[in-house]
N, C-alpha and C positions, 0 to 999 in steps of 0.2 A: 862612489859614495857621494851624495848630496850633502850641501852645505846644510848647515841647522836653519831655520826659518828667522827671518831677524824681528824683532820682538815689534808690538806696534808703537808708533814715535810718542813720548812721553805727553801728557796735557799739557796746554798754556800752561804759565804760571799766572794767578789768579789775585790779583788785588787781595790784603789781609780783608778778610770779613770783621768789621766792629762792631757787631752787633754784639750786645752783652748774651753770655750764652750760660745756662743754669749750670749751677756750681755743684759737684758729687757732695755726700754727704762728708767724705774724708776733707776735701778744700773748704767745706761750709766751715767745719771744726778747726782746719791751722789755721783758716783768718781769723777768726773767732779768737781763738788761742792767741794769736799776734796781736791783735787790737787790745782785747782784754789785758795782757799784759806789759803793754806801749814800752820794748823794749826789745832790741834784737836776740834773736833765738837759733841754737844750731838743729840740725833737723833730729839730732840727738837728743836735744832738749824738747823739742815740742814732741818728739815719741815718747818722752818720759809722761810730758804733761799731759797726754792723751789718753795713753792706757788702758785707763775708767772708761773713757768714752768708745773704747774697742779698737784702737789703734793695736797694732801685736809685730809690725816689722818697717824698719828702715823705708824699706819700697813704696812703702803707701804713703810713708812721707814725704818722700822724694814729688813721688808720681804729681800729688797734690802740690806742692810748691810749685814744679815745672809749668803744672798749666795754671797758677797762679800770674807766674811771674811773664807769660803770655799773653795772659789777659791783664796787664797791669797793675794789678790788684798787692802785689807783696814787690818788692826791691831787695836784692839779695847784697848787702855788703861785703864786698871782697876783701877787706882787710881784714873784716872778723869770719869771713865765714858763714855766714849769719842772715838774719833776711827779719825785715822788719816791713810791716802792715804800711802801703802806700797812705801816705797824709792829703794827698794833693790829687787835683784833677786833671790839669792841666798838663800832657806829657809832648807838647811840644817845645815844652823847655827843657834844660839841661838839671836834672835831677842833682842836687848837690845834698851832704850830711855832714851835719859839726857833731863829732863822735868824741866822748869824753873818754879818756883813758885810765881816771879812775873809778867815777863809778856805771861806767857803760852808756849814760844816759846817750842817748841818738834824736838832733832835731832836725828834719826834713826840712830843705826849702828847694827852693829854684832859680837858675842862673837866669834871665832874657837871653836870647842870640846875640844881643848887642853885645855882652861882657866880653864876646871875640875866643873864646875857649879854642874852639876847633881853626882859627883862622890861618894859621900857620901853615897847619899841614895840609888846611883844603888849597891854603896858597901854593902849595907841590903838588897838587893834583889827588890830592890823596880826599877820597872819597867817606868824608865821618856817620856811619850808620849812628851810633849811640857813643856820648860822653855821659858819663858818671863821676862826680867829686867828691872827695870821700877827708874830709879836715880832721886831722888829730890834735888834741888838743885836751886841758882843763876848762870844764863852763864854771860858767861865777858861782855856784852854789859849795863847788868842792875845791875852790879856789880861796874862799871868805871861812873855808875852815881849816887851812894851812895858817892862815894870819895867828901869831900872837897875840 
């Protein structure tokens, strides 16, 4: 008995390509829908708010965020679950959000490398692909209506 044939050796791995690449009609519609709405959304919520538009299952929402969030284009917040329409261009910085805990509002900025985020643990050798900052808190607007 002959051993099975060993498969041919996988490709290079290949620099990300940047080039901006045409967006399906499902991704055109959750940006759209996240911009429109400047407010983070669960993919629960944007398949409600789609519907009309011919959205009909989870998967299509999925699908379309993944290569959103690939192509830069949406930031998914991990403390809510949730993914809100990129504000910024610049993503050689560290992506940070001041997320208000009562009434949701989410405002996008960004850290310099200088702020030293990752320095610690690239000082243990520890190799940082991506930081994300994610601040909970009250913004002033829902703070000045707690005041007496």
């Amino acid at each position: 008995m002959t051993p099975p044939p060993t498969p041919p050796p996988s490709p290079p791995m290949t620099p990300r390509d940047d080039r901006p690449r045409r967006m399906t009609k499902n991704q055109q519609l959750v940006l759209n829908c996240l911009r429109r709405e400047g407010r983070a959304m669960t993919a629960y919520q944007l398949l409600d708010e789609l519907r009309g538009a011919g959205l009909r299952a989870p998967v299509q929402v999925y699908r379309a965020l993944e290569a959103l969030a690939r192509e830069d284009k949406i930031h998914r917040i991990e403390t809510l679950n949730a993914f809100v329409a990129c504000r910024h261009h610049d993503h050689r910085e560290t992506a940070a959000f001041a997320i208000c805990d009562d009434c949701r509002q989410i405002w996008e900025f960004t850290l310099p490398p200088e702020a030293g985020l990752t320095a610690v643990a690239d000082s243990k050798g520890f190799e940082t692909r991506q930081a994300t900052v994610e601040l909970h808190g009250r913004c002033a607007h829902c703070a000045e209506r707690e005041k007496p």
